[in-house]
C-alpha positions in Angstrom: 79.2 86.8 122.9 80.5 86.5 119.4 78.4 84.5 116.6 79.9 82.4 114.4 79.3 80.9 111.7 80.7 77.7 109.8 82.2 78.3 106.1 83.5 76.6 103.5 85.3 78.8 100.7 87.0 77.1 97.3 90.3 79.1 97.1 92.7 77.6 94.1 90.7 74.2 93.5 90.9 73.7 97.3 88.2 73.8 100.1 89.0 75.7 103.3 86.2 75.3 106.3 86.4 77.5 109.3 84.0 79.5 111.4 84.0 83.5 111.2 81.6 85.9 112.6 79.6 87.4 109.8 81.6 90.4 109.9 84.6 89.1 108.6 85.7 90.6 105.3 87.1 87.7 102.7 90.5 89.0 103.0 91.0 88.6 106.6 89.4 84.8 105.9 91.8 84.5 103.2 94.6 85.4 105.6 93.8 84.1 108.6 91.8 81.1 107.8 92.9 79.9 104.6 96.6 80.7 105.4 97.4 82.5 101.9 98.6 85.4 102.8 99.7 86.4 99.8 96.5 88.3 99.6 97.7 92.0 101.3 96.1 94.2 103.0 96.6 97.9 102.1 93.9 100.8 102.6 91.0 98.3 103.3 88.7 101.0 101.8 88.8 98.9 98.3 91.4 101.8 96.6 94.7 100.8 96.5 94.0 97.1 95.2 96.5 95.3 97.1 93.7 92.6 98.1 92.6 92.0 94.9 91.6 88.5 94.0 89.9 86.2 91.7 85.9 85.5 92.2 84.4 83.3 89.3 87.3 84.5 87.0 86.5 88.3 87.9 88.5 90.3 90.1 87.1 91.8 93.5 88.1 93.5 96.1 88.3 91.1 99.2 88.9 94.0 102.0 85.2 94.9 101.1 83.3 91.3 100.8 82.5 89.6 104.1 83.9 85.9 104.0 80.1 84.5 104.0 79.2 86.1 100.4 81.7 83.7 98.9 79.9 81.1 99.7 80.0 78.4 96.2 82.2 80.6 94.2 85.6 79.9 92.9 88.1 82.2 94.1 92.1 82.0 92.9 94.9 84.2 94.4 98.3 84.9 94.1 99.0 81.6 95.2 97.1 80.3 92.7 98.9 81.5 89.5 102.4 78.9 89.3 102.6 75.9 88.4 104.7 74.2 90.8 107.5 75.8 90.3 107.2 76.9 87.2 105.8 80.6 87.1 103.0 82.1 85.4 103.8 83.5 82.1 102.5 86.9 84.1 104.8 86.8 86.9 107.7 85.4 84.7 107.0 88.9 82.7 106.8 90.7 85.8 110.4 88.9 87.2 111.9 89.7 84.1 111.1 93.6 83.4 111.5 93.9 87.6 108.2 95.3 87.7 108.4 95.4 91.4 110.3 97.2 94.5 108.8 96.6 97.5 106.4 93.5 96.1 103.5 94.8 98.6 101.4 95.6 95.6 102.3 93.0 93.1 99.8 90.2 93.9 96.8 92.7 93.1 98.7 93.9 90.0 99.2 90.2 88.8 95.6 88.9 89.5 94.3 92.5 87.8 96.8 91.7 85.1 95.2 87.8 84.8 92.1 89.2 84.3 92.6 92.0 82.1 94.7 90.3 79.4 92.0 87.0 79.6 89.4 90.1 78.4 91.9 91.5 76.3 94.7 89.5 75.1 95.9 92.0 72.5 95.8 95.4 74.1 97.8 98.6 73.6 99.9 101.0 75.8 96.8 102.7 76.8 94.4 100.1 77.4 97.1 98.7 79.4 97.6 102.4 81.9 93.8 102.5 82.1 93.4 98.6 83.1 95.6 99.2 86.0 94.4 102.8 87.1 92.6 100.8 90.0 96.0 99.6 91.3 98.7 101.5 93.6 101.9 101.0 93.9 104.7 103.5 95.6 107.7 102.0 94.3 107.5 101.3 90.8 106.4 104.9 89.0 104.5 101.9 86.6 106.3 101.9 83.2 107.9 98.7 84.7 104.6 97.7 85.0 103.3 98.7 81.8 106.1 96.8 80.1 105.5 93.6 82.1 101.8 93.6 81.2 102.9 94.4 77.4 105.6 91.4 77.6 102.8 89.2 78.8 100.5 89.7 76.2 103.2 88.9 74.1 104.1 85.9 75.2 100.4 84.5 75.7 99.4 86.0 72.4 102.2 84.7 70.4 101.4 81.0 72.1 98.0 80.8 71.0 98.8 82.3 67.7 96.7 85.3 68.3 99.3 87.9 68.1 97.6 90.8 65.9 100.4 92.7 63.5 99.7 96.4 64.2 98.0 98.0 67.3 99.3 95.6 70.4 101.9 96.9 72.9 105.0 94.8 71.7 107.9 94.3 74.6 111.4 94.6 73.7 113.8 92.5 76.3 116.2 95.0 78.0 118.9 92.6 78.1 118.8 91.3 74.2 116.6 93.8 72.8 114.1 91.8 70.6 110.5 91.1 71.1 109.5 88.7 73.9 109.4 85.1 72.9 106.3 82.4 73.5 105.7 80.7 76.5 103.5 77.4 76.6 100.3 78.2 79.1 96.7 77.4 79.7 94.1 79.3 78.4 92.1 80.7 81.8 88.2 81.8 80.8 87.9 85.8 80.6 86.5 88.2 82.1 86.3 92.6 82.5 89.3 93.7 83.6 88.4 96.0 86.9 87.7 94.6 90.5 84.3 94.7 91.8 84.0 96.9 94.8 80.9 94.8 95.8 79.9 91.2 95.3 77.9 92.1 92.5 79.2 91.9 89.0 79.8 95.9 87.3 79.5 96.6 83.5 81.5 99.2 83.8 84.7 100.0 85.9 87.1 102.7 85.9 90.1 103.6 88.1 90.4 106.1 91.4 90.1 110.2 90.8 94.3 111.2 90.7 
């Protein structure tokens, strides 16, 4: 006889309450539960970062939480990032440089990406390849990536007025070939930029042996 047990999870400002046996991971509650399925599933082993969400503005890897370890935190997903209709300045960078194929991956490149640039909003080429060494895609070959990432630090950094002069990874559009403009958006609090593997918060995080 299965056990359940009654949960109520805060995904995107919103309160879910369902009942899950202890066993089930945060991404299948996500799914399942919740509805969002925006969250993917990929390896479920916590490398290839498709499930990657938000947790108290850190990322983690929901494939390896069990829904009842979220208890009272604030999680945000994909789902989470538009306003209305009106795009994140993250995914309107990503739309715009087609940083996507297949779009299996995406949602655990954006919410990385949301995390990353709130931890650091300036960053260069390289910061940039080592931020998202935790994520796989098969599609992409990543410079599309890169240069969506770039664009987006751009654009947030240019409309807070924080935009450094030398060192930053500044886009050039491929269709007019000038430097991304700013974008209005809300500051979001910050926060290292690699997913937890565990519910417990890492100092330090680094992307999967190639």
């Amino acid at each position: 006889m299965k056990t359940l047990r009654r949960i109520t999870l805060r995904v995107n400002g919103t309160a879910y309450t369902g009942e899950a046996e202890p066993r089930k991971t945060l991404a299948d509650f996500i799914r399942e539960d919740c509805g969002l399925t925006g969250t993917h599933l990929g390896c479920e082993h916590g490398v290839c970062g498709a499930c990657t969400i938000l947790m108290d503005g850190q990322t983690v890897r929901s494939c390896l939480m069990f829904a009842v370890q979220a208890e009272g935190a604030e999680m945000t997903t994909v789902e989470g990032l538009a306003d209305g209709d009106r795009l994140h300045p993250i995914q309107q960078a990503y739309w715009d440089h087609h940083a996507l194929q297949c779009g299996f991956c995406t949602p655990g490149f954006l919410m990385t990406t949301v995390e990353f640039l709130n931890d650091n909003p300036q960053p260069t080429e390289r910061e940039i390849r080592e931020a998202l060494a935790g994520n796989l895609c098969r599609c992409t070959g990543y410079q599309n990536i890169v240069t969506a990432v770039a664009a987006a630090a751009h654009t947030l950094a240019a409309a807070t007025g924080a935009l450094r002069e030398t060192g930053a990874a500044v886009p050039v559009s491929r269709a007019t070939g000038v430097a991304a403009g700013p974008r209005k958006t809300r500051a979001t609090r910050a926060a290292p930029h690699r997913a937890r593997q565990t519910g417990k918060p890492s100092k330090r995080r680094s992307g999967p042996k190639r």
